[in-house]
C-alpha positions as YAML, in Angstrom:
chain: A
units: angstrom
residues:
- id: 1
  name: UNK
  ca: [-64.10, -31.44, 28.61]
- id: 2
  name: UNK
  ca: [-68.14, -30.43, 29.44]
- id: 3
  name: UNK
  ca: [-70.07, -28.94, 27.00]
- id: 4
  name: UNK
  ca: [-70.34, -26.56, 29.28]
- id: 5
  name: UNK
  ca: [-66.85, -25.19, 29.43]
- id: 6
  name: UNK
  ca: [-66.29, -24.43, 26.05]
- id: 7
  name: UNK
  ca: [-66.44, -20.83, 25.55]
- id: 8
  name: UNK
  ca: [-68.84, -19.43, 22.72]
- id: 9
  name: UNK
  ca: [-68.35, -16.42, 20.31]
- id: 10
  name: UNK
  ca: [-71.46, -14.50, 19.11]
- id: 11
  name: UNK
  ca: [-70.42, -11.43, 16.34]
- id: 12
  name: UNK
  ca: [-73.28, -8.71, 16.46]
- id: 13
  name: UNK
  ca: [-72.79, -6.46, 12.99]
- id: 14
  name: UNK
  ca: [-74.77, -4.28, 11.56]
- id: 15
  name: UNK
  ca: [-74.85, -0.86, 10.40]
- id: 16
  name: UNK
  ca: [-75.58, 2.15, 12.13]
- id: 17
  name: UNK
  ca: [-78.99, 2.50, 13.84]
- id: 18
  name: UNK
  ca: [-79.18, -1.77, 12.85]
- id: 19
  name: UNK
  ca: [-80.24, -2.42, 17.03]
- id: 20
  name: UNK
  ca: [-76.74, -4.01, 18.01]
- id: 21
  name: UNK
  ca: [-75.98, -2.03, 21.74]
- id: 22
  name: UNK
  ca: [-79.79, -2.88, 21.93]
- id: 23
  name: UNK
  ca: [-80.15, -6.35, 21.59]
- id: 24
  name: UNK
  ca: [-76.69, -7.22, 23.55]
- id: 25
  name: UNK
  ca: [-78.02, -4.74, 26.04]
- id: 26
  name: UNK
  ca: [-81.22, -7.63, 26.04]
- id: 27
  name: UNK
  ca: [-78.92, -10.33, 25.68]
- id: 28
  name: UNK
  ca: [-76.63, -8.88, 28.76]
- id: 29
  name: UNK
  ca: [-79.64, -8.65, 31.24]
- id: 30
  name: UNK
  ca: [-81.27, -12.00, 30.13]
- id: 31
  name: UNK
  ca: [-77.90, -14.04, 31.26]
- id: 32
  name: UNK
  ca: [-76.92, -11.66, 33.99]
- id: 33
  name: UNK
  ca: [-73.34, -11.63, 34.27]
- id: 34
  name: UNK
  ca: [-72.95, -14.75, 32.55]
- id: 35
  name: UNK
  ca: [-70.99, -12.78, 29.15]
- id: 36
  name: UNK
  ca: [-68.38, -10.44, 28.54]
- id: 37
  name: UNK
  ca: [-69.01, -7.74, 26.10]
- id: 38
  name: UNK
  ca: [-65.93, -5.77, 23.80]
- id: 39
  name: UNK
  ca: [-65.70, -3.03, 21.58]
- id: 40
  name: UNK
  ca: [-66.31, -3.03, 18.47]
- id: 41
  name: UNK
  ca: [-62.51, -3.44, 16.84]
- id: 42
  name: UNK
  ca: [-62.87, -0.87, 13.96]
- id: 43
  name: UNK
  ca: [-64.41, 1.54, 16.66]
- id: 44
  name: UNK
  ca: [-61.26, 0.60, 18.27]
- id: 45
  name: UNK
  ca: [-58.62, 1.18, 16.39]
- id: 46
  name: UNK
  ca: [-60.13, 3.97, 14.55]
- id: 47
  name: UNK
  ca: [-60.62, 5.90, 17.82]
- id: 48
  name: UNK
  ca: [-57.35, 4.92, 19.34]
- id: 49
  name: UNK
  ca: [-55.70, 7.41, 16.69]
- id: 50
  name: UNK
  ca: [-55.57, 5.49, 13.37]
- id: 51
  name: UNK
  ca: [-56.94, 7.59, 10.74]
- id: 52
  name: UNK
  ca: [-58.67, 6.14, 8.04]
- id: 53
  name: UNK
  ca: [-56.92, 5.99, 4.49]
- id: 54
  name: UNK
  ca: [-58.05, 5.21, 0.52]
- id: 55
  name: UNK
  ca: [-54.45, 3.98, 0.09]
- id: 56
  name: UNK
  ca: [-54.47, 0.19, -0.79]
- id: 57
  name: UNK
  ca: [-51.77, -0.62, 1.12]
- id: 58
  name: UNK
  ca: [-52.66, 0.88, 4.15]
- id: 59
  name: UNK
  ca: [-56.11, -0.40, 3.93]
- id: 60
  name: UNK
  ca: [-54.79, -3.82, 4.02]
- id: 61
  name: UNK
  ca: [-52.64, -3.04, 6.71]
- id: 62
  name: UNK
  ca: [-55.62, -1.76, 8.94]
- id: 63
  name: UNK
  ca: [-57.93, -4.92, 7.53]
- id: 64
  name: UNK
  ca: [-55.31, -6.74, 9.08]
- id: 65
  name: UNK
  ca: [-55.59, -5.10, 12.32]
- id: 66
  name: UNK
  ca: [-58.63, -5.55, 12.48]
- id: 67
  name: UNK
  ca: [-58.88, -8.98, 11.65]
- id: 68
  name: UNK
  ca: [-56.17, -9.72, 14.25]
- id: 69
  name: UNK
  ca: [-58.16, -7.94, 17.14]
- id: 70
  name: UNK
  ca: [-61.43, -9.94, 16.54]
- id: 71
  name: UNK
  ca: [-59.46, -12.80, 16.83]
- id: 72
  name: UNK
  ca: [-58.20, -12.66, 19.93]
...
């Protein structure tokens, strides 16, 4: 296998207003077409209908979610 081929993860994160959709904005027009972007996965599954919760157990469960989307 080339160097090359291997695919490579960078994680953006940061709070709100911390220059994120900046800089991969930057980062996107530097290697022009060369990376794939996603959503946030919070962002996601909060705004796909999941409302957030103080309950323990169902803060795990979304945690866990979460987790599993981001490591895809």
């Amino acid at each position: 296998m080339n160097i090359t081929d291997v695919k490579k993860r960078i994680v953006l994160t940061g709070g709100p207003g911390g220059v994120k959709t900046t800089a991969v904005d930057l980062i996107r027009r530097e290697f022009s077409g060369k990376i794939a972007t996603v959503p946030e996965a919070a962002t996601m599954i909060f705004n796909g209908g999941i409302a957030r919760s103080n309950n323990n157990h169902v803060l795990k469960t979304q945690q866990t979610a979460i987790f599993n989307l981001q490591n895809i």
